[in-house]
Structures are given as C-alpha cells and as structure tokens.
PLY file of the C-alpha trace (Angstrom):
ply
format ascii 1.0
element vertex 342
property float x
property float y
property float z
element edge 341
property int vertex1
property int vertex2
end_header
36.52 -18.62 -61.16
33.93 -15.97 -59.51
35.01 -12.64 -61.51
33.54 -9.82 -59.73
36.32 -6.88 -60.66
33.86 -5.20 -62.76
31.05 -5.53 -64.89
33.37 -4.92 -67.58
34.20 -9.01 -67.81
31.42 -10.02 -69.22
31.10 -12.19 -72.13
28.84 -12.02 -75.34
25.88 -14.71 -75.12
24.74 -17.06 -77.88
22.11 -14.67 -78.80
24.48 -11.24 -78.70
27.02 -13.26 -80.89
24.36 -14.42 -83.34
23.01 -11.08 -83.60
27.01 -9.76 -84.06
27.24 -12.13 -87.02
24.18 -11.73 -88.91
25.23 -7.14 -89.04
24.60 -5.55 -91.77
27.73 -3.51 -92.25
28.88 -1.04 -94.26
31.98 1.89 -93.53
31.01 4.06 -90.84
33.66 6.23 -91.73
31.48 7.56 -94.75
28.59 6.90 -92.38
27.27 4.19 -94.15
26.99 1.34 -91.43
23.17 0.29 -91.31
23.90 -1.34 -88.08
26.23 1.56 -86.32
23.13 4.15 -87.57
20.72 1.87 -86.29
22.31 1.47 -83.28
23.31 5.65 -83.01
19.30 6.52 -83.69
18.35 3.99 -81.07
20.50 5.54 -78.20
19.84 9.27 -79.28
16.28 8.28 -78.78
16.43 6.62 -75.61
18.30 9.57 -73.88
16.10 11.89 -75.80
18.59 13.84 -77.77
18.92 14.60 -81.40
22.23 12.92 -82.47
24.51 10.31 -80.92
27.92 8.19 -82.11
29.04 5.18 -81.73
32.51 5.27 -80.63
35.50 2.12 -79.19
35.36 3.29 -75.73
33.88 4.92 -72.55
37.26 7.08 -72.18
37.05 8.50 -75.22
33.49 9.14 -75.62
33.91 11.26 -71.82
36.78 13.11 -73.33
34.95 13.89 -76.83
32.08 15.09 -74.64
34.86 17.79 -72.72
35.85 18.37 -75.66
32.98 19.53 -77.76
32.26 21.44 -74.62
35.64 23.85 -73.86
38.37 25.58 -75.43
41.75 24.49 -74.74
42.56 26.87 -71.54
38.96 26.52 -69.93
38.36 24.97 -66.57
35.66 21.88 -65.91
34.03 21.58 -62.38
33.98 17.81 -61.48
34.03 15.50 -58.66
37.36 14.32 -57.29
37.06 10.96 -57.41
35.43 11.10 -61.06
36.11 8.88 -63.97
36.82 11.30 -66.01
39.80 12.61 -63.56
40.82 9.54 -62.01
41.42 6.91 -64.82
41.41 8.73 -68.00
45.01 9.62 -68.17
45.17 13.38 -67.89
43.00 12.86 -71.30
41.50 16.38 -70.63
44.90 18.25 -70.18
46.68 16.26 -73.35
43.21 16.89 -75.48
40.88 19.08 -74.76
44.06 21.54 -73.14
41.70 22.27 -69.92
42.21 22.02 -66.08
39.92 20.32 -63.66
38.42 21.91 -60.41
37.84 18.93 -58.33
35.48 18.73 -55.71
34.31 17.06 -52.44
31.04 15.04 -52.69
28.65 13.57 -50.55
28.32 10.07 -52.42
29.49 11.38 -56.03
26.65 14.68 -55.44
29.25 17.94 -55.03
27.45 20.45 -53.18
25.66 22.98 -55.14
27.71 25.66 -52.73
30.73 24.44 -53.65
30.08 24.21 -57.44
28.96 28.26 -57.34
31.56 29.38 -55.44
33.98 27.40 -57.88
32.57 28.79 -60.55
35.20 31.55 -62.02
34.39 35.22 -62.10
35.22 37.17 -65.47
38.46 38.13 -64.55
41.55 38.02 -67.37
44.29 35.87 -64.90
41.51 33.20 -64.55
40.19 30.37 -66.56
36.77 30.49 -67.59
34.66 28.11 -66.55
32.95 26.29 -69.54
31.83 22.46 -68.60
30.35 21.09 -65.27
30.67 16.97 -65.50
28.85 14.68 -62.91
29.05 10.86 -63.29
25.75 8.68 -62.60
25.80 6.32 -61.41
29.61 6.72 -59.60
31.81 4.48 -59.88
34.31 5.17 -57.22
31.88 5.47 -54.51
30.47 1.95 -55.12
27.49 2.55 -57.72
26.04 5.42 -56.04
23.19 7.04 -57.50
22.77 10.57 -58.10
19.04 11.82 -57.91
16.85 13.75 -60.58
16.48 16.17 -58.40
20.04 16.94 -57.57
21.14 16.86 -61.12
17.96 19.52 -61.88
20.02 21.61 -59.65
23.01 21.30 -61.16
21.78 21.99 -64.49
20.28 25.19 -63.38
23.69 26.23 -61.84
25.35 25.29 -65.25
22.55 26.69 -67.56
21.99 29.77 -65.09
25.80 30.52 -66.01
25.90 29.51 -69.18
27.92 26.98 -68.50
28.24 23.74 -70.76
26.72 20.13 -68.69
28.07 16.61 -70.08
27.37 13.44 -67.90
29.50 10.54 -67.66
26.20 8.10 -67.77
28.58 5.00 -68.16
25.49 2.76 -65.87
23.01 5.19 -66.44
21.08 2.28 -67.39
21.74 1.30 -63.40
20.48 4.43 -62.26
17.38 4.30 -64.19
16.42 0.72 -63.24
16.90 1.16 -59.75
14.97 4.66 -59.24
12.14 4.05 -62.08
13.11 7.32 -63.76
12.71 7.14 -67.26
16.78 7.36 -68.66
15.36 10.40 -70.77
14.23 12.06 -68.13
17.39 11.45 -66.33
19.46 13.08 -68.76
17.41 15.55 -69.62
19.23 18.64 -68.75
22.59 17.59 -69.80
24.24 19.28 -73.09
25.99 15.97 -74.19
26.19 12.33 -72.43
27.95 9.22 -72.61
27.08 5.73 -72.16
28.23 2.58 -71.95
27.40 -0.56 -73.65
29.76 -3.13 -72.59
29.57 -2.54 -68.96
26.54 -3.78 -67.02
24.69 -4.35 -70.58
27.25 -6.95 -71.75
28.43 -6.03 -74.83
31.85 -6.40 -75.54
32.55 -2.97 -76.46
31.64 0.57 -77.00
30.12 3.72 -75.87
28.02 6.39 -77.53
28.02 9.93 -77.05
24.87 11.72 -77.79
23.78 15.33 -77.53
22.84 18.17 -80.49
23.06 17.89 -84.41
25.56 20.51 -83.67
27.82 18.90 -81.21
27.91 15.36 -82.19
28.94 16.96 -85.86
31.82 18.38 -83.58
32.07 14.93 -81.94
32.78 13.02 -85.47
35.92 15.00 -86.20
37.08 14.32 -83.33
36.21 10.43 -82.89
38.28 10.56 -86.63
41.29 12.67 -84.79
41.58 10.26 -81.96
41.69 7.32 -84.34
38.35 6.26 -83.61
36.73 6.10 -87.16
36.15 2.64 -87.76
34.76 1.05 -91.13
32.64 -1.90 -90.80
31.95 -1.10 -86.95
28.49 -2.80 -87.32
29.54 -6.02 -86.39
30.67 -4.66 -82.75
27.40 -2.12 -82.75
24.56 -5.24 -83.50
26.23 -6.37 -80.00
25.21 -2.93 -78.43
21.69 -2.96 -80.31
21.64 -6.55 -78.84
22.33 -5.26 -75.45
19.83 -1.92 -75.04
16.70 -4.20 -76.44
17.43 -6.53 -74.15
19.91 -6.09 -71.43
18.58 -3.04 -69.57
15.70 -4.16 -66.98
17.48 -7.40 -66.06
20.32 -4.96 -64.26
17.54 -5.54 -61.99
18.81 -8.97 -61.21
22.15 -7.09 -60.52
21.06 -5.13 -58.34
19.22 -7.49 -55.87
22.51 -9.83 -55.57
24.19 -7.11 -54.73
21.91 -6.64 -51.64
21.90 -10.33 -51.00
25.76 -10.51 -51.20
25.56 -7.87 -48.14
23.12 -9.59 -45.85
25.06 -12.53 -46.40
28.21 -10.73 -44.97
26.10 -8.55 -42.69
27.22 -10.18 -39.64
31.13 -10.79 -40.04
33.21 -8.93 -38.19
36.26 -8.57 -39.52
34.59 -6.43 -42.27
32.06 -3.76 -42.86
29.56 -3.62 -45.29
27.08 0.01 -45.22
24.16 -1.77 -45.95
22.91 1.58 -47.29
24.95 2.20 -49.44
24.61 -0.58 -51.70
21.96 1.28 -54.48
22.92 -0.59 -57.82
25.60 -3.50 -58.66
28.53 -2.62 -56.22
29.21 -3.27 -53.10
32.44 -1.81 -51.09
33.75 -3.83 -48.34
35.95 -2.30 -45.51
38.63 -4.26 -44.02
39.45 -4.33 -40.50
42.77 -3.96 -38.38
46.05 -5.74 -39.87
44.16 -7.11 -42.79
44.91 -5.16 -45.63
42.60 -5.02 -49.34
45.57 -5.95 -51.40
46.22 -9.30 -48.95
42.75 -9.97 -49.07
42.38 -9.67 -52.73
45.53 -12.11 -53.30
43.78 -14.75 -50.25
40.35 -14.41 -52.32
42.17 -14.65 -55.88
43.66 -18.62 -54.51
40.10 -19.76 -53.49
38.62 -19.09 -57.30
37.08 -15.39 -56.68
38.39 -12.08 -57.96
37.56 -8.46 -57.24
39.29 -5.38 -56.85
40.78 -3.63 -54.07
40.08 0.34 -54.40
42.13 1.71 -51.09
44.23 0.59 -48.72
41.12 -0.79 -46.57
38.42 -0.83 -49.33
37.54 -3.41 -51.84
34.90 -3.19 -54.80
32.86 -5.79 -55.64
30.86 -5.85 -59.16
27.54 -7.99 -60.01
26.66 -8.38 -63.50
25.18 -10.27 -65.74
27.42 -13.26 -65.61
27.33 -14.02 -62.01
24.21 -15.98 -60.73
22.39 -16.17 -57.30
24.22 -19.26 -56.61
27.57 -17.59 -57.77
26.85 -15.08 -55.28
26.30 -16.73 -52.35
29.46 -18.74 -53.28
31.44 -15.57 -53.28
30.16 -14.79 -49.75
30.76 -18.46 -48.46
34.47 -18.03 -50.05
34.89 -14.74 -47.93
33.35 -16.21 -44.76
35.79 -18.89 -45.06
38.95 -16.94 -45.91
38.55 -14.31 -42.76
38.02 -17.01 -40.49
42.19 -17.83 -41.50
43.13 -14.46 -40.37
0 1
1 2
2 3
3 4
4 5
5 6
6 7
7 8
8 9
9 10
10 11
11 12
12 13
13 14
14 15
15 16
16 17
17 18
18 19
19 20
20 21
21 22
22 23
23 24
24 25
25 26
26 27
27 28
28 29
29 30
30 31
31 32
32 33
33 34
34 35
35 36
36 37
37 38
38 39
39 40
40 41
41 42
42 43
43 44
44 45
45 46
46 47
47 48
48 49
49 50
50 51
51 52
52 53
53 54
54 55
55 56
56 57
57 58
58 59
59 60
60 61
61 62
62 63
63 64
64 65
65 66
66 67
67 68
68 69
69 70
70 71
71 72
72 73
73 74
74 75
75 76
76 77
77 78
78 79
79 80
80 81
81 82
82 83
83 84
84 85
85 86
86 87
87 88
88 89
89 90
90 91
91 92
92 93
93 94
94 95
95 96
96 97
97 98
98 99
99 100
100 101
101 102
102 103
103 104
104 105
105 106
106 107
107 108
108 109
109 110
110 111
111 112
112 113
113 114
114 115
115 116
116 117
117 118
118 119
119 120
120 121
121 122
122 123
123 124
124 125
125 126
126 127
127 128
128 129
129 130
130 131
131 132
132 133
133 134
134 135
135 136
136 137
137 138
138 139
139 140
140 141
141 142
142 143
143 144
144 145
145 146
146 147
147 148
148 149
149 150
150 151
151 152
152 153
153 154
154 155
155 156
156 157
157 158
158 159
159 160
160 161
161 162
162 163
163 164
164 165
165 166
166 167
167 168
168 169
169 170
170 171
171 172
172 173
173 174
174 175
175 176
176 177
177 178
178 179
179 180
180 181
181 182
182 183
183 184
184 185
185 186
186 187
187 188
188 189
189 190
190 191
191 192
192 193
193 194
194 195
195 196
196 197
197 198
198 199
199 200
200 201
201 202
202 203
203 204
204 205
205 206
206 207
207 208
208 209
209 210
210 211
211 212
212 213
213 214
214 215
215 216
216 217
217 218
218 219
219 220
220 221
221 222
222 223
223 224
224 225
225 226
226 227
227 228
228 229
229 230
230 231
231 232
232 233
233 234
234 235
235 236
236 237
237 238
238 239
239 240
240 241
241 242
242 243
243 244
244 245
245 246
246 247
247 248
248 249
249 250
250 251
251 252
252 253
253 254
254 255
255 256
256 257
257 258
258 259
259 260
260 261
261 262
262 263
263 264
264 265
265 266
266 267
267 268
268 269
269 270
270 271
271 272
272 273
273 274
274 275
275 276
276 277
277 278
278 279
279 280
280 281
281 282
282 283
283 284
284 285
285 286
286 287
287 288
288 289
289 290
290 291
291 292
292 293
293 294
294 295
295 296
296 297
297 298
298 299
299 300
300 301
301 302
302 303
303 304
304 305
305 306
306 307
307 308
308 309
309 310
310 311
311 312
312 313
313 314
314 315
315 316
316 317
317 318
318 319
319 320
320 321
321 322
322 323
323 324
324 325
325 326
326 327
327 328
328 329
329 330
330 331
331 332
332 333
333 334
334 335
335 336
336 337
337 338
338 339
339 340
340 341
C-alpha cells in the first residue's frame, strides 16, 4: 500500500526508535524531563525565541497559542480555509471564548487590505481585535508557501496595531527548506508559533509551542488545563529531538517527488495538475467531468494507493519521508492506469 493521505502516516525508523528507548526521562509535569527540556531548548532556539513546550498535538499547541494571545470575547483575523478554523473543532470558541474573522487569500496570503480594513475600530458593540494567525506553509491550498516578505507585512499590520501574531508553522520546516530562509528568520516577527514534529519530520507525535518567558509560562497552565501535562514525556520527545537533528533538509527529497509526481501526470487529460503550484510536499489534483474525488479515491484505494479527496473535484496528495522515488512513480503509473477505466 502507497499511503499518500498525509505526511502524518509516517512511521518511526530504527534509529528514531532507538533513540526513543535509550530517553532519559523524568516527570515533565514538575519539569523535570531531561529529554522534553532538551528537546523544548532545542526548538526555542531554532525559531529564535526564548521559551518553547512540548505538548501531544498540533491542535492544541494552535489553540494554546490563541489562547495566550486573547481574552475570551476578542476577535482573531485568519484565513478561511485555515487549520486553525477548519479542523480544530470550534477549539477557539469552546476555549479561548473568541470569534474568527475569516478571510479570502490568494494561496493562504490574505491581502494586507483586507486584514486592515478587518481590523475593529474602538467602538463598545465590537470585539476587539487581539490575534492575527497565518499558517505556513498551508495546508488546504496544497503546501503553499507564504513569503518573508509577506509575513514582514503582516507583522507590521499586527505590531502597528498592537495586535498579538501567532503562526501555525505546522511544515515550517517545508517552508524553510524550499525558500533557503533560515526558520528563525522566518518566524521572526511572530509573538508565539507552533510546530510540528510528527508531520513531514516523522516523529510519531507532538508539537511545540514557543514564544516569550512570559507567554509560554501562560502556555504551561494551560497545556495542564487541557490535560496535556504528561510525566515521563521524554520517551515521545527523544523521537522529536531525533527528528529536528536529522529530519529537516531531507524534506528536500519531499519536495522534488512531489514535482516529479506532476510531470509524470502532466500530460493526462482527464486531470489537472498546476504545475506551479506544487512549492513543497503536496500536490492537488483536479478531476474532470463525471469523475468525482470521492470515486476516484475509492478506484485508487483497490489498486494499493491512498490519498485524500479535499472537494468535490480536488484531491490532496502528500510526499513524505516514507514514500520513495520508485513509490512515486508507482503512484502515478496506478493513476494513469485507473483513468484510462473511466
């Protein structure tokens, strides 16, 4: 089987498991996990930021970072088609208490209009706006990358009001390989970020959320609120320690089957591929007339490959680090052969 739903599938290797099995633990809860501290002081200093924690999941390390950032009431400026709105649960209305103003985007980048003229004015029957969250790279619009430059933007909108800035950074890592912008410098601007560790890195779980002293003190009461103090978490963070030492240039490899995967399909026509818009590990198919994702998906699934349809007429495909060149080109041979049955 050929899993390409997400880059979520992937399994520990020899090396992460040794490395998983050979932790030094102790109980985070009192913060005294060598590994999870290790692993905390490693991230924070990769993004650049004072302070970072290691918590179960991307979800709840996005909906930490809103909270840390609002007061229940407030409003957050975001994307519509982000993570953070679209499969999080209505975490920020049951947590945090706060309302979303989603936005149109141009590839996951709102326009800088837009976000200003969404921005509320001080006015008592309005909710103040107090967070602005972009997502890099975006998920829903197949692994786009937002630039430096358009998140320097941002952050002077959100700064300029004084307005909080948190960035879902999930494949951050992606972004970073595939521009040659130092993650740091990526993240620069933003108040608090999240990341993801068992995504394209290959870890099987966890996310950190790093930012100020000040806010990821915030962020620990809350991880404990939310049921997300664990004790001897070091076993699960030596994975993610595993992963950012090693894992993060090879997304490289990622990337480039990606863009083979789409010249290989190039030329069908009963799909469409934007060649362009492949920029990191996804790739987003478009189906053609009576031939529908969901059918596809289920014809695909019987010939030993799996992905994920995202619309109606839209499919997502996922490389990561368990799929190989020749995987790839199988996947594309297995699509060839099922649209020449329809």
């Amino acid at each position: 089987m050929i899993d390409l739903r997400s880059d979520t599938v992937t399994r520990p290797s020899p090396a992460m498991l040794q490395a998983m099995m050979n932790a030094k633990v102790g109980d985070d809860v009192y913060a005294e996990d060598p590994t999870v501290n290790e692993l905390q002081e490693t991230i924070a200093d990769i993004l650049g930021k004072e302070a970072a924690i290691f918590v179960p999941s991307g979800t709840m390390s996005n909906q930490i970072g809103v909270k840390v950032n609002t007061k229940p009431g407030d409003e957050v400026i975001i994307e519509k088609d982000a993570h953070i709105f679209y499969f999080e649960t209505a975490a920020p209305a049951i947590i945090s208490n706060v309302q979303l103003r989603q936005l149109p985007s141009n590839s996951g980048e709102m326009q800088l209009a837009d976000i200003e003229e969404a921005i509320r004015p001080d006015v008592y029957y309005f909710p103040k706006t107090t967070c602005i969250c972009l997502e890099n790279t975006h998920n829903r619009h197949g692994g786009a990358i937002l630039s430096h430059e358009y998140i320097q933007q941002v952050a002077a909108i959100a700064h300029g009001n004084n307005i909080a800035f948190h960035l879902d950074g999930a494949r951050i890592w992606n972004a970073s390989v595939a521009t040659g912008v130092k993650i740091a410098d990526y993240v620069k601007e933003f108040d608090t970020v999240s990341v993801c560790l068992s995504k394209g890195l290959g870890a099987p779980v966890g996310s950190v959320l790093a930012g100020t002293k000040e806010k990821i003190t915030l962020a620990r009461k809350w991880r404990k609120i939310l049921g997300g103090g664990m004790r001897q978490a070091g076993i699960i963070a030596a994975a993610g320690l595993f992963a950012v030492k090693n894992n993060i240039e090879r997304l490289a490899e990622d990337h480039a089957n990606a863009k083979m995967f789409g010249k290989l399909l190039e030329d069908v026509d009963e799909i469409h591929i934007d060649q362009n818009a492949i920029a990191t590990n996804m790739v987003v198919i478009q189906t053609k007339g009576e031939l529908t994702s969901q059918n596809f998906v289920s014809a695909c699934k019987s010939e030993g490959l799996l992905f994920n349809a995202i619309a109606s007429d839209k499919i997502r495909i996922v490389f990561h680090l368990d799929i190989s060149t020749k995987d790839t080109t199988e996947a594309a041979n297995i699509i060839k052969s099922i649209l020449k049955k329809h």
